[in-house]
C-alpha positions as CSV (number, residue, x, y, z in Angstrom):
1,X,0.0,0.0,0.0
2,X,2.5,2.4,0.9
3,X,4.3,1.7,-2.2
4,X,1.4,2.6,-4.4
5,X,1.1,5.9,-2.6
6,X,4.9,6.5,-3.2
7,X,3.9,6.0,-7.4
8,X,1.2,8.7,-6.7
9,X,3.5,11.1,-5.5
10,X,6.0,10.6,-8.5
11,X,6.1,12.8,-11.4
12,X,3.3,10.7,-13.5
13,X,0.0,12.5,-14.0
14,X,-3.3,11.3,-12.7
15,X,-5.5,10.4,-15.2
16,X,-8.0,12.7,-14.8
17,X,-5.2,15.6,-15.1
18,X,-4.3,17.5,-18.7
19,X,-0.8,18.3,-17.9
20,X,1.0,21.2,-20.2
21,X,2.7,19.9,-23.2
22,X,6.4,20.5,-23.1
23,X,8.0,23.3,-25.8
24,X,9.9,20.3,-26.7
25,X,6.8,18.5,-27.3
26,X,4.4,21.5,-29.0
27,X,7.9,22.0,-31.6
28,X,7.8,18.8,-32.3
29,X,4.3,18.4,-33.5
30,X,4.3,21.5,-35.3
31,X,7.5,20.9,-37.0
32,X,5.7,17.4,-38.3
33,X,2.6,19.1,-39.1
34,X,4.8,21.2,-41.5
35,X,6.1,18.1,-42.9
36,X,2.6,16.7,-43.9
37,X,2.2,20.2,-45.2
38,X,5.0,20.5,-47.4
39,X,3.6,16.9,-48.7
40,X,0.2,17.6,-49.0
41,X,0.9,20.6,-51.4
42,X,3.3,18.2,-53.4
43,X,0.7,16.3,-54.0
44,X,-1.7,18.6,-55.5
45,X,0.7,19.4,-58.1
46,X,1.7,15.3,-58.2
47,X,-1.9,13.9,-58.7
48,X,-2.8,15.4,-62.0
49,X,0.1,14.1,-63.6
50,X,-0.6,10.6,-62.2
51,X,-4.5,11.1,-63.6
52,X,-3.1,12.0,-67.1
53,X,-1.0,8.9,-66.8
54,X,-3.7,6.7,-66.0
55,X,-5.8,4.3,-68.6
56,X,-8.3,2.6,-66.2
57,X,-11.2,5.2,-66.1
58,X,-11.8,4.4,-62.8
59,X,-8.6,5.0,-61.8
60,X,-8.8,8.1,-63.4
61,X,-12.1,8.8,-61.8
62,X,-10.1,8.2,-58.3
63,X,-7.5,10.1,-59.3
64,X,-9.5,13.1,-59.7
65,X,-11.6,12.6,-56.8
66,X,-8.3,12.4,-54.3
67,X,-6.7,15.4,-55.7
68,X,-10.1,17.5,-54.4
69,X,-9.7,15.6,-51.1
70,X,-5.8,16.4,-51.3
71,X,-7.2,20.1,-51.6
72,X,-9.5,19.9,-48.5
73,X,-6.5,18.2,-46.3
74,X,-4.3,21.5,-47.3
75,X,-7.0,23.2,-46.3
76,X,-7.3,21.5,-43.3
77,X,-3.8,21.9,-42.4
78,X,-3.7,25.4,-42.4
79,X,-7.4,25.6,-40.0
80,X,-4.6,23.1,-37.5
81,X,-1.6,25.9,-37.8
82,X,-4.3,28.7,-36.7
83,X,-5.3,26.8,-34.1
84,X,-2.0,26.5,-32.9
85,X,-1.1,30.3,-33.4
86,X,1.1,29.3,-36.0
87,X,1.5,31.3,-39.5
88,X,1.2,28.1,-42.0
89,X,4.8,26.9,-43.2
90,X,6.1,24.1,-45.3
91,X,9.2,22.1,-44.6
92,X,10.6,19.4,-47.2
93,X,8.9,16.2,-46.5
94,X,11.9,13.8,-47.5
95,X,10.3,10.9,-47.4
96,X,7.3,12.1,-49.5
97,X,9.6,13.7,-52.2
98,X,11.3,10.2,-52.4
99,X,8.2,8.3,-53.1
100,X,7.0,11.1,-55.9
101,X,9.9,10.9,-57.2
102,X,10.1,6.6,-57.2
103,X,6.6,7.5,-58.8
104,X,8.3,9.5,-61.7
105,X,10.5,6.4,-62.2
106,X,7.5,4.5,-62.8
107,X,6.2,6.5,-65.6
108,X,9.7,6.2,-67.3
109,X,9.7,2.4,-67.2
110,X,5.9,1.7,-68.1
111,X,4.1,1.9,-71.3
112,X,1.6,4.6,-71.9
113,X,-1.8,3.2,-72.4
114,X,-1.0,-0.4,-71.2
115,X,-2.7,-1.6,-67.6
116,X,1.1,-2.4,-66.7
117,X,1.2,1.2,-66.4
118,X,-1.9,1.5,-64.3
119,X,-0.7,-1.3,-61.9
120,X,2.8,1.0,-61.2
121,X,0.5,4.5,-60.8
122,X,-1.8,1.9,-57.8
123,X,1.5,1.2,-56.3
124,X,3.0,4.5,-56.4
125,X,-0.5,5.5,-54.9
126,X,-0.6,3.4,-52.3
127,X,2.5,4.1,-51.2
128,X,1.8,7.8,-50.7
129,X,-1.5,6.8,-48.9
130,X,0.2,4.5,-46.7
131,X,3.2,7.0,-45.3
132,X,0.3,9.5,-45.2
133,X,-2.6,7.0,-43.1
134,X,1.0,6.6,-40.9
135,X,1.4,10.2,-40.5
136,X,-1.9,11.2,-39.5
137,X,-2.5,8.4,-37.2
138,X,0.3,9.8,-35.5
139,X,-0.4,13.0,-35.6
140,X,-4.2,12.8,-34.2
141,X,-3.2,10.5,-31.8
142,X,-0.3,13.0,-30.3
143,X,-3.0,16.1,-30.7
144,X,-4.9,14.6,-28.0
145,X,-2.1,15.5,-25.7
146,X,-2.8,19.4,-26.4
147,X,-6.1,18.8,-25.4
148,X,-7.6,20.7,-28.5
149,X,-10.9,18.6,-29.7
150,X,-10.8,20.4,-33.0
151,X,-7.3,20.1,-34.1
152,X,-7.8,16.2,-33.5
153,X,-11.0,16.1,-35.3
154,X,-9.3,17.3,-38.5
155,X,-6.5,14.9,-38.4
156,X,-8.9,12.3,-37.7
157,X,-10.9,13.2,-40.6
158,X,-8.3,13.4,-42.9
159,X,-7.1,10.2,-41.6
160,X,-10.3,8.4,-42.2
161,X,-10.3,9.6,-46.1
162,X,-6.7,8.7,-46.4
163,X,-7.8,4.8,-45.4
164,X,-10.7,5.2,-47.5
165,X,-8.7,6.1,-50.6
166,X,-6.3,3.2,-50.4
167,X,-8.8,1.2,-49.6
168,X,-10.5,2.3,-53.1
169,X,-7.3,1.8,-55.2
170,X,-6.9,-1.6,-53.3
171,X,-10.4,-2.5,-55.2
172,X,-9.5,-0.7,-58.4
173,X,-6.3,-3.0,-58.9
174,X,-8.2,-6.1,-57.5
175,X,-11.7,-5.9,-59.9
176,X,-9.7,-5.9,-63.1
177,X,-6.4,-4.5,-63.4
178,X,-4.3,-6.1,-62.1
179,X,-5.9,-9.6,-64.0
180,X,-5.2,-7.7,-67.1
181,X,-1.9,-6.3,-66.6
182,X,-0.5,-10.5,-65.9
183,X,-1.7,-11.5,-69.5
184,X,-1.3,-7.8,-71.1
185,X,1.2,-8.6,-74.3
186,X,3.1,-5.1,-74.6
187,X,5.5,-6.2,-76.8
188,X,2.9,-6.7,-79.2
189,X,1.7,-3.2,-78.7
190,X,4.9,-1.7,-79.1
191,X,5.6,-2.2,-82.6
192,X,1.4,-0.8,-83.2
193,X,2.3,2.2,-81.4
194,X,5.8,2.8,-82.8
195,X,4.3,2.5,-86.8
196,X,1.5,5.0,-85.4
197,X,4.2,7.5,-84.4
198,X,6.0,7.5,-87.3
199,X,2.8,7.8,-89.3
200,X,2.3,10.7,-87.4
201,X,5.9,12.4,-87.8
């Protein structure tokens, strides 16, 4: 008994307390909400290119649907950094510029038109929306400690349509694509689409 009153006494918080957050703490949050920030914004400039790419017109379709929801989470982003008193600032997400740009890589070393193609933008999606559903379930799961309802509710939110997105392109690749792209003959395409070009020149 007396040992459990020496635990009470320690530096541990009762439950029903809401301790300060550290500076340490608060710069660290904020310094990875300008992370998902810096990402976000990438994106909205990333998903258009990925939607032009695309051949599946549901893919296309999701494409365009994410890159409004991409939109809303920038939006949502800068509603966090005011309710923080912060002015709204991006810093380099590394890891997000080095999945873009393993997207880019993609492109180069798929055909145009072919559902090979389509299979590499899923992946390259996927990976965004799985560093991002990591991210924000971080994220809303520290906020809690600031003891700010709202600024959880957006991350959780955003969250939410980040699983629900690779949840989508998880059934886009499994209803058809992917099927095709395993018995998809490019090479017979490519002579068709080189003759076509130089037709064209």
């Amino acid at each position: 008994m007396q040992k459990q009153t020496n635990a009470n006494n320690g530096k541990l918080p009762q439950s029903s307390e809401v301790p300060e957050v550290s500076p340490e703490f608060r710069e660290f949050f904020i310094d990875e909400i300008k992370d998902i920030y810096w990402a976000e914004k990438l994106l909205t400039k990333t998903i258009p290119k990925m939607q032009k790419a695309a051949t599946s017109s549901e893919l296309v379709s999701a494409f365009g649907a994410h890159l409004t929801a991409t939109q809303q989470h920038v939006e949502r982003l800068e509603q966090v950094f005011e309710l923080l008193g912060e002015v709204p600032k991006a810093k380099k997400c590394d890891a997000m510029a080095g999945i873009v740009e393993e997207g880019k890589s993609i492109l180069e070393e798929t055909e145009k038109g072919t559902h090979l193609r389509d299979v590499g933008l899923i992946l390259a999606a996927q990976k965004v929306e799985h560093y991002e559903i990591a991210t924000y379930g971080t994220l809303a799961q520290l906020s809690k400690s600031l003891s700010n309802k709202k600024i959880s509710s957006l991350l959780e939110q955003t969250l939410v349509e980040e699983k629900e997105a690779d949840l989508l392109l998880t059934d886009i690749a499994e209803k058809s694509i992917n099927s095709a792209a395993a018995i998809e003959d490019i090479s017979e395409e490519l002579p068709k689409r080189t003759s076509r070009k130089m037709a064209t020149a």
